[in-house]
PyMOL Python script that loads the backbone (N, CA, C, O; Angstrom):
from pymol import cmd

cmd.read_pdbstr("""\
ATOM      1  N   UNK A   1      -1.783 -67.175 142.891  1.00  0.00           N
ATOM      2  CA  UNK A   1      -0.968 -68.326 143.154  1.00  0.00           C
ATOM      3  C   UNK A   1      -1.798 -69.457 143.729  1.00  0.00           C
ATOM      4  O   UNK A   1      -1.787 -69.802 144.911  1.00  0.00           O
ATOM      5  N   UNK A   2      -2.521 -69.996 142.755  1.00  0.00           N
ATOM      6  CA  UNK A   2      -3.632 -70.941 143.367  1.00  0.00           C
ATOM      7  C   UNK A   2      -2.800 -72.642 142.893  1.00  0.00           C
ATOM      8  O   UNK A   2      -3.018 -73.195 141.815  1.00  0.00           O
ATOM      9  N   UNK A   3      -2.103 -73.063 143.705  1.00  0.00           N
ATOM     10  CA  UNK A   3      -1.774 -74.480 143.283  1.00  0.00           C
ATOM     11  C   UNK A   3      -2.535 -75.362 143.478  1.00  0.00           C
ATOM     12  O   UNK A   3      -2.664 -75.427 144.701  1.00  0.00           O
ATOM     13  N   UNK A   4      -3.466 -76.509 142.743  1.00  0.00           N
ATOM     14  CA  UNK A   4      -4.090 -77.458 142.722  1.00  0.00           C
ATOM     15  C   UNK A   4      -3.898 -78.423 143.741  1.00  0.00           C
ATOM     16  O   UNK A   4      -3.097 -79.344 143.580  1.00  0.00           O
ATOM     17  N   UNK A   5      -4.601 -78.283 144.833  1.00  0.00           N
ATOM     18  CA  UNK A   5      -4.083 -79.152 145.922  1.00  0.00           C
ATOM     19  C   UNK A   5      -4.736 -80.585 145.889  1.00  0.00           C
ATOM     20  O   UNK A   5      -5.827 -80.863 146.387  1.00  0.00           O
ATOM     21  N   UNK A   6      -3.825 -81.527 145.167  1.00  0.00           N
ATOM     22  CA  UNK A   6      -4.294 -82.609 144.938  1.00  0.00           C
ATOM     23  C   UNK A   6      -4.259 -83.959 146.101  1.00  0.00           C
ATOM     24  O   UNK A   6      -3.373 -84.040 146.952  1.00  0.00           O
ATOM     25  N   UNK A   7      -5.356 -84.955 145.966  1.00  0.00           N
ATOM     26  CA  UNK A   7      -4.888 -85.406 147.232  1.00  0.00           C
ATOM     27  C   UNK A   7      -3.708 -86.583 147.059  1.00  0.00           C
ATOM     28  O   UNK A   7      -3.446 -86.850 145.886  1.00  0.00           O
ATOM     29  N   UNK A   8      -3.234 -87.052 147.713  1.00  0.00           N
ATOM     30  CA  UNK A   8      -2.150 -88.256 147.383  1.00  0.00           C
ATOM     31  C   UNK A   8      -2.959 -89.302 147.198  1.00  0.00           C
ATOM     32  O   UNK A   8      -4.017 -89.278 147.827  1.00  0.00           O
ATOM     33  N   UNK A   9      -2.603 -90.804 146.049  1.00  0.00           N
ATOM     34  CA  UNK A   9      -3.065 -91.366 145.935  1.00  0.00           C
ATOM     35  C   UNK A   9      -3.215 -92.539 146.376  1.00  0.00           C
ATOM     36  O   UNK A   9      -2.116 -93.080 146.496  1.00  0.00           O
ATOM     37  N   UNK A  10      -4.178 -93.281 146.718  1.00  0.00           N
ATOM     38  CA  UNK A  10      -4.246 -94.298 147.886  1.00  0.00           C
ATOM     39  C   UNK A  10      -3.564 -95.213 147.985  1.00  0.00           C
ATOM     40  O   UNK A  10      -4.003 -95.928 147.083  1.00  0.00           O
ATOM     41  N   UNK A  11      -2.558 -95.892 148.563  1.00  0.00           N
ATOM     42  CA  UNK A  11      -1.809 -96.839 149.170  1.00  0.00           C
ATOM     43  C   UNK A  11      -2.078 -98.207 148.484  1.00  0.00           C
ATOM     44  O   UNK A  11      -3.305 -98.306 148.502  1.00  0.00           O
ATOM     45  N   UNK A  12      -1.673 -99.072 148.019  1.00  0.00           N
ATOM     46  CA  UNK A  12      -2.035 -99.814 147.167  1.00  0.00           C
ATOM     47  C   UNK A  12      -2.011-100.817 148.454  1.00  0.00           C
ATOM     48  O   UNK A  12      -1.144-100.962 149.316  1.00  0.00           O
ATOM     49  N   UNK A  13      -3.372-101.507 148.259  1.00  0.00           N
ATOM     50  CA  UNK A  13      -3.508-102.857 149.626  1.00  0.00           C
ATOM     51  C   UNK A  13      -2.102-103.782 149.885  1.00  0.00           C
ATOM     52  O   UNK A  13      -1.432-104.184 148.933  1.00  0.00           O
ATOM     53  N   UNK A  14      -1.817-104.008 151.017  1.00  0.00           N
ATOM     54  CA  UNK A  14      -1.051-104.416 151.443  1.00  0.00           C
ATOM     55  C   UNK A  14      -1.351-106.081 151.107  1.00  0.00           C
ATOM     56  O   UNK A  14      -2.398-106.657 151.403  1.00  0.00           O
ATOM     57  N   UNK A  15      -0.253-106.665 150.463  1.00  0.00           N
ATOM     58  CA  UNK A  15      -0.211-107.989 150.246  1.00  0.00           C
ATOM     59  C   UNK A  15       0.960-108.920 150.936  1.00  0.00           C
ATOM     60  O   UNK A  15       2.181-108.882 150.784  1.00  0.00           O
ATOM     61  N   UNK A  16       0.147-109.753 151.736  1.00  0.00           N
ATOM     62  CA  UNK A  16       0.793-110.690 152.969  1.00  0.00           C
ATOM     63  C   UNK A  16       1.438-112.291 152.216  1.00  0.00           C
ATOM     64  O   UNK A  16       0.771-113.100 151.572  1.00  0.00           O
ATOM     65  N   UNK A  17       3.232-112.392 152.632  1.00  0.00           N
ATOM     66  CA  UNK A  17       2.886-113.731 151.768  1.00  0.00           C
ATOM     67  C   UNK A  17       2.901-114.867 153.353  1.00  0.00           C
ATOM     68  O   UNK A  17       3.501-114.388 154.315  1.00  0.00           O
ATOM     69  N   UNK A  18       2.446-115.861 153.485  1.00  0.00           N
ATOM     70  CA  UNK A  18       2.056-116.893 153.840  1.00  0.00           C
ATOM     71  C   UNK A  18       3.398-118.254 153.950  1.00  0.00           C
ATOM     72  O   UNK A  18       3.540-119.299 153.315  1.00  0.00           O
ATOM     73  N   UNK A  19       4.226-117.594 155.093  1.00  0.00           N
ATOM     74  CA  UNK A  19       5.384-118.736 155.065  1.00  0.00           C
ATOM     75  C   UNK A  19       5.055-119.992 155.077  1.00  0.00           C
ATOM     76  O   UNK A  19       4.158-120.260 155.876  1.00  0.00           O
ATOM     77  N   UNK A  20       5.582-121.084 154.306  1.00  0.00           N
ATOM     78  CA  UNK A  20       5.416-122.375 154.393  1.00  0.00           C
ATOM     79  C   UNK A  20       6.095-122.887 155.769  1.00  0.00           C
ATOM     80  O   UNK A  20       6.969-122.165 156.247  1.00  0.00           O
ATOM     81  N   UNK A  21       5.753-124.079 156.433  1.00  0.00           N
ATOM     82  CA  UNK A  21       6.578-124.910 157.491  1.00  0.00           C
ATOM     83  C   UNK A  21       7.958-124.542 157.429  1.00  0.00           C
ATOM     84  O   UNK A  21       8.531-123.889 158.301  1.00  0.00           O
ATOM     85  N   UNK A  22       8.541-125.027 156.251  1.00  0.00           N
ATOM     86  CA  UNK A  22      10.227-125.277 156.032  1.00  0.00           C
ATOM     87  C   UNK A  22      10.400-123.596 155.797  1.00  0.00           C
ATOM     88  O   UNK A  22      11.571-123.231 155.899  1.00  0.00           O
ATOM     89  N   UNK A  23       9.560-122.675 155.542  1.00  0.00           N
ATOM     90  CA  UNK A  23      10.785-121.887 155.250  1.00  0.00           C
ATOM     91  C   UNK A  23       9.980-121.131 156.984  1.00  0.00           C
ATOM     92  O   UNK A  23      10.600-120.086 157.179  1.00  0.00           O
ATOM     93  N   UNK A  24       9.208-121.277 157.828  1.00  0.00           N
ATOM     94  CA  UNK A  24       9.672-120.969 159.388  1.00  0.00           C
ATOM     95  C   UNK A  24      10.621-121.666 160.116  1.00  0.00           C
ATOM     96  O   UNK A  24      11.167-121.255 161.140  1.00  0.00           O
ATOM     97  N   UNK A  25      10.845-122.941 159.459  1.00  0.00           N
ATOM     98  CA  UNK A  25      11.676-123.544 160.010  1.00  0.00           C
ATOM     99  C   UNK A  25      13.248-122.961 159.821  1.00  0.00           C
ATOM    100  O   UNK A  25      13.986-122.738 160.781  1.00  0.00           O
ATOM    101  N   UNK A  26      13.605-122.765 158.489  1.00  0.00           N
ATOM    102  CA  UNK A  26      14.484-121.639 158.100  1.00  0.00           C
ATOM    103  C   UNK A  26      14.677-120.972 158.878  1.00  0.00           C
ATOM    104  O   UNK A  26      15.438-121.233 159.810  1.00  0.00           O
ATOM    105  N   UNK A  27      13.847-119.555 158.698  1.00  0.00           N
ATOM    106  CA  UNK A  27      14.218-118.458 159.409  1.00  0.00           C
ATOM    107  C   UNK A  27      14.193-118.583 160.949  1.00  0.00           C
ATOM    108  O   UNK A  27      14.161-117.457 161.446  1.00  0.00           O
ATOM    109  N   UNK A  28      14.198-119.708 162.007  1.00  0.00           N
ATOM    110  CA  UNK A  28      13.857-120.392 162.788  1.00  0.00           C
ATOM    111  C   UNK A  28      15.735-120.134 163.153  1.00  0.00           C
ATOM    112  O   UNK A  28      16.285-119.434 164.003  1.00  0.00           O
ATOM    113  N   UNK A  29      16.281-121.019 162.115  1.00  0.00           N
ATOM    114  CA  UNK A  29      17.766-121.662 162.127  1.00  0.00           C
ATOM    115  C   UNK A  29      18.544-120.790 162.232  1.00  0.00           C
ATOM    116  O   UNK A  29      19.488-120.720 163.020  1.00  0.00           O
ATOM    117  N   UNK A  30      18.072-119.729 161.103  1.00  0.00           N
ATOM    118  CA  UNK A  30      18.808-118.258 160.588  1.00  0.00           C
ATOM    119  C   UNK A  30      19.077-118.045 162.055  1.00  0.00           C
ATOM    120  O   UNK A  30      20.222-118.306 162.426  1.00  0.00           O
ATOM    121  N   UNK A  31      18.096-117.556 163.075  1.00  0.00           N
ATOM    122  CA  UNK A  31      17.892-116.435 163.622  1.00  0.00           C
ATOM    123  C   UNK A  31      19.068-117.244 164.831  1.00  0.00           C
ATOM    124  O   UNK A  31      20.116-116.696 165.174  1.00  0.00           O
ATOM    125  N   UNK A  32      18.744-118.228 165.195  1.00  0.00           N
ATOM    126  CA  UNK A  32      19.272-118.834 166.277  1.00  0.00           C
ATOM    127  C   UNK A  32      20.960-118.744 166.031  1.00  0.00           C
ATOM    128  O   UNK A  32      21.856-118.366 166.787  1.00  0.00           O
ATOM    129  N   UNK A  33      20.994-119.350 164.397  1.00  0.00           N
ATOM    130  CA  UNK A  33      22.899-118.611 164.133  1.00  0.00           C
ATOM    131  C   UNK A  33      23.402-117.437 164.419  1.00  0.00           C
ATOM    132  O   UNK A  33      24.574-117.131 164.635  1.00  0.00           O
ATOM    133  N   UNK A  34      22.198-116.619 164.408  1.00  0.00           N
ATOM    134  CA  UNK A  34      22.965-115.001 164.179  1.00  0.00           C
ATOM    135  C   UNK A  34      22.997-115.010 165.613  1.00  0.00           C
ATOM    136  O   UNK A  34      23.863-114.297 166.120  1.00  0.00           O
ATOM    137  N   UNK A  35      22.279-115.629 166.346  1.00  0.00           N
ATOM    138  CA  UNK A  35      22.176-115.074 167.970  1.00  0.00           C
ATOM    139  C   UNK A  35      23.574-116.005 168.751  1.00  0.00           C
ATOM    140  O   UNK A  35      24.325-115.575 169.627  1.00  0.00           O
ATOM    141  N   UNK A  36      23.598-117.341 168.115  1.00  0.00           N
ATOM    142  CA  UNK A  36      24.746-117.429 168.597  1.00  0.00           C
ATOM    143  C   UNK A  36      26.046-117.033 167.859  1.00  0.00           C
ATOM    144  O   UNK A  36      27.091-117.278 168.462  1.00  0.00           O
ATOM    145  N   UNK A  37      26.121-116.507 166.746  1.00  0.00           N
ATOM    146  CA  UNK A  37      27.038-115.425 166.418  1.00  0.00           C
ATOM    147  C   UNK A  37      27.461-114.212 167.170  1.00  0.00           C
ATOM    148  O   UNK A  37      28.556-113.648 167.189  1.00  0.00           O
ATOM    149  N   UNK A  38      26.383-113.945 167.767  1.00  0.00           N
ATOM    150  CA  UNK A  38      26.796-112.558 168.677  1.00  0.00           C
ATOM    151  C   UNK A  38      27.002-112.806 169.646  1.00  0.00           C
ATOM    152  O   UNK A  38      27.797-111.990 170.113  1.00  0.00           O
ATOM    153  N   UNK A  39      26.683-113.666 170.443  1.00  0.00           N
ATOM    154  CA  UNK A  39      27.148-114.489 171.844  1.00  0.00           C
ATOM    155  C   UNK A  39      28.090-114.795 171.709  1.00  0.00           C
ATOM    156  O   UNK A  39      28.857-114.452 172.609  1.00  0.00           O
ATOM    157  N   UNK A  40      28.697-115.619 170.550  1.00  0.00           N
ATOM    158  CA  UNK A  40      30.730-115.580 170.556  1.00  0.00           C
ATOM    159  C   UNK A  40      30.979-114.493 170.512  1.00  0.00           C
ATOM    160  O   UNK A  40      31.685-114.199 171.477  1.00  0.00           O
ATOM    161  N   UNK A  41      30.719-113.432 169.698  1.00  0.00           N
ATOM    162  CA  UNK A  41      30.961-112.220 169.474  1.00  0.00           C
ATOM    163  C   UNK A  41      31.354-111.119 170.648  1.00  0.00           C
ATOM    164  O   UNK A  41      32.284-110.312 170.664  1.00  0.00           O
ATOM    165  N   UNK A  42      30.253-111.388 171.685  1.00  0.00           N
ATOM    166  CA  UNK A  42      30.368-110.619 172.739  1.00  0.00           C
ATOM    167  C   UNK A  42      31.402-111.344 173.716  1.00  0.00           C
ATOM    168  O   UNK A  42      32.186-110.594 174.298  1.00  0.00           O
ATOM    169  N   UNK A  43      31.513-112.941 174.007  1.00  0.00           N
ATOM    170  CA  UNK A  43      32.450-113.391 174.800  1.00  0.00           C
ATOM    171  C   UNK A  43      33.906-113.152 174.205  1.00  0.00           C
ATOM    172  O   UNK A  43      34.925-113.010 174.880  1.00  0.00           O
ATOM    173  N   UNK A  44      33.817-113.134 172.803  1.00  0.00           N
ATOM    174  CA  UNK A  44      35.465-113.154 171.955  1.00  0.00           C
ATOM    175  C   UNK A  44      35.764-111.530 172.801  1.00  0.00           C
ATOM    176  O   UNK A  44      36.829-111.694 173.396  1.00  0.00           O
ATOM    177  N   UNK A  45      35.264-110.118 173.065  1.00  0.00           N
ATOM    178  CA  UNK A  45      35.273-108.826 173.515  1.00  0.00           C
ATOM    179  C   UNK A  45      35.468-108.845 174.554  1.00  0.00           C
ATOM    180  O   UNK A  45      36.492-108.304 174.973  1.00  0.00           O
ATOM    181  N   UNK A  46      34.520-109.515 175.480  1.00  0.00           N
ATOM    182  CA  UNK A  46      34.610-109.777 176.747  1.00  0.00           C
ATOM    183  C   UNK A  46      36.332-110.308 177.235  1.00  0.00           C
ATOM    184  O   UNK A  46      37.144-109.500 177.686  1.00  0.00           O
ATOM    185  N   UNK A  47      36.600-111.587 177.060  1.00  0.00           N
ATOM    186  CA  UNK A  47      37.759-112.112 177.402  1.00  0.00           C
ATOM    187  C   UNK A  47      39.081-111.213 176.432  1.00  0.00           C
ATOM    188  O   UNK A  47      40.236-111.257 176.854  1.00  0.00           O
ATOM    189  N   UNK A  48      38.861-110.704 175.585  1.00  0.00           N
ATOM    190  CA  UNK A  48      40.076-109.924 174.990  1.00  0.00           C
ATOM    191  C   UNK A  48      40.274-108.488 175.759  1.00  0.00           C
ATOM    192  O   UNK A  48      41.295-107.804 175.699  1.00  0.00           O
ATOM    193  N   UNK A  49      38.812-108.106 176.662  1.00  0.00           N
ATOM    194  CA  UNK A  49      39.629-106.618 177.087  1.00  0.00           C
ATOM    195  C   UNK A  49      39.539-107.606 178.149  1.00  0.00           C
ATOM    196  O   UNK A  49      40.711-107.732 177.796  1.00  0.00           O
ATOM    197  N   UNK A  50      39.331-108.469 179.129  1.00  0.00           N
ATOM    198  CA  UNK A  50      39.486-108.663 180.669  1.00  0.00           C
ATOM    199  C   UNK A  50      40.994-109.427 180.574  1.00  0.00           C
ATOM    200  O   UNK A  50      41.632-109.336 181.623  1.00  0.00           O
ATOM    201  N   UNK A  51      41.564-110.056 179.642  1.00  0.00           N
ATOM    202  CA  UNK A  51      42.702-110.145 179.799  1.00  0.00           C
ATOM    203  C   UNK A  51      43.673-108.800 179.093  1.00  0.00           C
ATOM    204  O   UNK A  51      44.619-108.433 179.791  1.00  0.00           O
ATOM    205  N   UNK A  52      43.540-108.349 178.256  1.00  0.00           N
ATOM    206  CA  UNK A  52      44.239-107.009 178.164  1.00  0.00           C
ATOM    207  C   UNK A  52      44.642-105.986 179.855  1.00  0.00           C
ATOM    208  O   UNK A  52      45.636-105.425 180.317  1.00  0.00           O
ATOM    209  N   UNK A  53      43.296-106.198 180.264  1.00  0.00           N
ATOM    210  CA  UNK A  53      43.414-105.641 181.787  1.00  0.00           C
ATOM    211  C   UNK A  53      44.092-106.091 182.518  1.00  0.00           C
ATOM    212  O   UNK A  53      44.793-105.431 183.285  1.00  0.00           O
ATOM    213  N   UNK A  54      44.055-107.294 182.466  1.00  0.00           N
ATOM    214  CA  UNK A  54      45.124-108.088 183.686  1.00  0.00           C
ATOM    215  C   UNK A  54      46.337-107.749 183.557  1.00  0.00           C
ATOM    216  O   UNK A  54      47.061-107.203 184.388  1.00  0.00           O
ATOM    217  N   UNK A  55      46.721-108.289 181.807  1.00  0.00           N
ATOM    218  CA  UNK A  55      48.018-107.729 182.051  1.00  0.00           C
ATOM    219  C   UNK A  55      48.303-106.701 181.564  1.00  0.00           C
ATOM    220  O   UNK A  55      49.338-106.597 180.906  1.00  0.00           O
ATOM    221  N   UNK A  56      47.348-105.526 181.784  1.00  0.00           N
ATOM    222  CA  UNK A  56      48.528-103.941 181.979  1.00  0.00           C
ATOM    223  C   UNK A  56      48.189-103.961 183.692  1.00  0.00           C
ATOM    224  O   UNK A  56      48.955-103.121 184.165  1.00  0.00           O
ATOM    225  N   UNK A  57      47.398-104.543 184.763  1.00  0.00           N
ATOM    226  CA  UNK A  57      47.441-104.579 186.015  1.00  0.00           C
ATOM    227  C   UNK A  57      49.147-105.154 186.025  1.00  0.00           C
ATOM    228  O   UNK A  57      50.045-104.380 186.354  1.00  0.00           O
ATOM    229  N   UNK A  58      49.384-106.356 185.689  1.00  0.00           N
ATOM    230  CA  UNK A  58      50.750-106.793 185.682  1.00  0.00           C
ATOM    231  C   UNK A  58      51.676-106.172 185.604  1.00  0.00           C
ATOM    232  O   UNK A  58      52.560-106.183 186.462  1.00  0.00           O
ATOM    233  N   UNK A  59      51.706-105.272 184.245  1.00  0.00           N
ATOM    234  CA  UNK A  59      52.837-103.986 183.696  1.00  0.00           C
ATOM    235  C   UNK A  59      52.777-103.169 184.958  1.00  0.00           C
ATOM    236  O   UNK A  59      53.862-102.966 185.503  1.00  0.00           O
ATOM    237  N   UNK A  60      51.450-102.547 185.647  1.00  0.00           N
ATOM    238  CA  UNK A  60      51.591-101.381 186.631  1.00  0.00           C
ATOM    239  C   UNK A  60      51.932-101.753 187.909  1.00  0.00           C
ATOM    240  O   UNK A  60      52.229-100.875 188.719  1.00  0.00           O
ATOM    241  N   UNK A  61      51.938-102.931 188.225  1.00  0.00           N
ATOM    242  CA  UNK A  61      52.528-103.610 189.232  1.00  0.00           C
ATOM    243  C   UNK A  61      53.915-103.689 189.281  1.00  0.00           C
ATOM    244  O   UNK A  61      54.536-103.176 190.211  1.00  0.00           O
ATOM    245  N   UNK A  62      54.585-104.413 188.167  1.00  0.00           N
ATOM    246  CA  UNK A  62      55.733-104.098 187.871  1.00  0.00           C
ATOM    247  C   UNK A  62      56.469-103.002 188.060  1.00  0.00           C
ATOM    248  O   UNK A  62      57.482-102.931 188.755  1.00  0.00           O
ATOM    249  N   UNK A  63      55.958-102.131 187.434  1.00  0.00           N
ATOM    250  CA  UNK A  63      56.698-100.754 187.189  1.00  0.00           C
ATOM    251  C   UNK A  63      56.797 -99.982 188.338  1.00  0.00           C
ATOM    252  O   UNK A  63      57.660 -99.112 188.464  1.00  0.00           O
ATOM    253  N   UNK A  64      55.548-100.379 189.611  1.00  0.00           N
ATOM    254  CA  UNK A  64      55.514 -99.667 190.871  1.00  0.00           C
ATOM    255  C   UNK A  64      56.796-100.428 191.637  1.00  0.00           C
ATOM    256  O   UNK A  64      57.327 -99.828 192.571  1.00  0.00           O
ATOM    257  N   UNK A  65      57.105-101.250 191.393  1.00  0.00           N
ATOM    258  CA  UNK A  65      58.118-101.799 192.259  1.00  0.00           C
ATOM    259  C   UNK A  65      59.197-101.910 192.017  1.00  0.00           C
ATOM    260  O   UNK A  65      60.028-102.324 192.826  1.00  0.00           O
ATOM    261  N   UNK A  66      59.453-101.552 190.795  1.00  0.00           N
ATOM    262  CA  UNK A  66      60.910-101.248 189.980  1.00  0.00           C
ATOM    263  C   UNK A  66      61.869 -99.988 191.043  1.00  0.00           C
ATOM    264  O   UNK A  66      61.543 -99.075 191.802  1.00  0.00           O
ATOM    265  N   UNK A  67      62.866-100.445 190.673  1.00  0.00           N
ATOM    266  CA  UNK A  67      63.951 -99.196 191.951  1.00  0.00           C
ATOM    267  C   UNK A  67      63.188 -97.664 190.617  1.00  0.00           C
ATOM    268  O   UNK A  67      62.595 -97.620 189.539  1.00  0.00           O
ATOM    269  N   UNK A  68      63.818 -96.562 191.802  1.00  0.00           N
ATOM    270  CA  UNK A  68      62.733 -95.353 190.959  1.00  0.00           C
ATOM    271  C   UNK A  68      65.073 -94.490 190.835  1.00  0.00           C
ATOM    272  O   UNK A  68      65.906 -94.391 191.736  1.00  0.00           O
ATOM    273  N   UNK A  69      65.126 -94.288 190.009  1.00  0.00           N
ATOM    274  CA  UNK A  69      66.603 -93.348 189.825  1.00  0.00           C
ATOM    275  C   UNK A  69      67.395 -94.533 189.955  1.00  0.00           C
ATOM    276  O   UNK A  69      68.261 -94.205 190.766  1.00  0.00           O
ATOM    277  N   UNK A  70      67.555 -95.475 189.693  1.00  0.00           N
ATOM    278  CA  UNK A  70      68.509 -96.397 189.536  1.00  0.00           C
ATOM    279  C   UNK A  70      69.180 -96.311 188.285  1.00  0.00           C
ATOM    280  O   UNK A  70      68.290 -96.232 187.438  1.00  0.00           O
ATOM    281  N   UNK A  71      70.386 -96.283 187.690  1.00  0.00           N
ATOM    282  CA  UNK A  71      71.522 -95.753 186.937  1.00  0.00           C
ATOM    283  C   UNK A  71      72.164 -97.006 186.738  1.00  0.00           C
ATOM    284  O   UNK A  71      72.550 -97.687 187.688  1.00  0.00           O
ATOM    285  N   UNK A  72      72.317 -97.390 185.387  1.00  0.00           N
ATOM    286  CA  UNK A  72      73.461 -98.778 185.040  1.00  0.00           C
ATOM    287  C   UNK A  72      74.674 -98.032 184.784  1.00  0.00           C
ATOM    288  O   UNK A  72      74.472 -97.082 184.028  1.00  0.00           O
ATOM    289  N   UNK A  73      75.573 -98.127 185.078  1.00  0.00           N
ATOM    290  CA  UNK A  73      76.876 -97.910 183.887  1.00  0.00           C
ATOM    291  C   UNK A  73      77.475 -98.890 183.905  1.00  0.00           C
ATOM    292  O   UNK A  73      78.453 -99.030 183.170  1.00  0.00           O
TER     293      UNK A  73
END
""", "prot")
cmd.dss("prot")
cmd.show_as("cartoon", "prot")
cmd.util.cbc("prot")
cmd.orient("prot")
């Protein structure tokens, strides 16, 4: 059981391309959108659970002070 242990063949040179001005300037713009994309992103999360919190604080406030066996008829 002699398998031919061949070696792998060499990596073909790595070829670099050379951004022009305008397109760093680009990816410049890109990057700064996406970052303030996620900065709304995280404040839109932020203020939707800190007011969700408040008012179930409100609901449990409520409900602690409600009469406890009180009966309508």
């Amino acid at each position: 059981m002699s398998e031919s242990q061949s070696t792998p063949p060499l990596a073909a040179p790595r070829q670099y391309v050379t951004l022009t001005s305008a397109e760093l300037a680009a990816r410049k713009r890109r990057n700064v959108f996406i970052a303030l994309g996620l900065v709304a992103f995280m404040v839109l999360l932020f203020t939707t659970t800190f007011l969700r919190m408040m008012h179930n604080q409100a609901d449990a406030r409520s409900q602690a002070s409600a009469p406890v066996g009180s009966i309508d008829r």
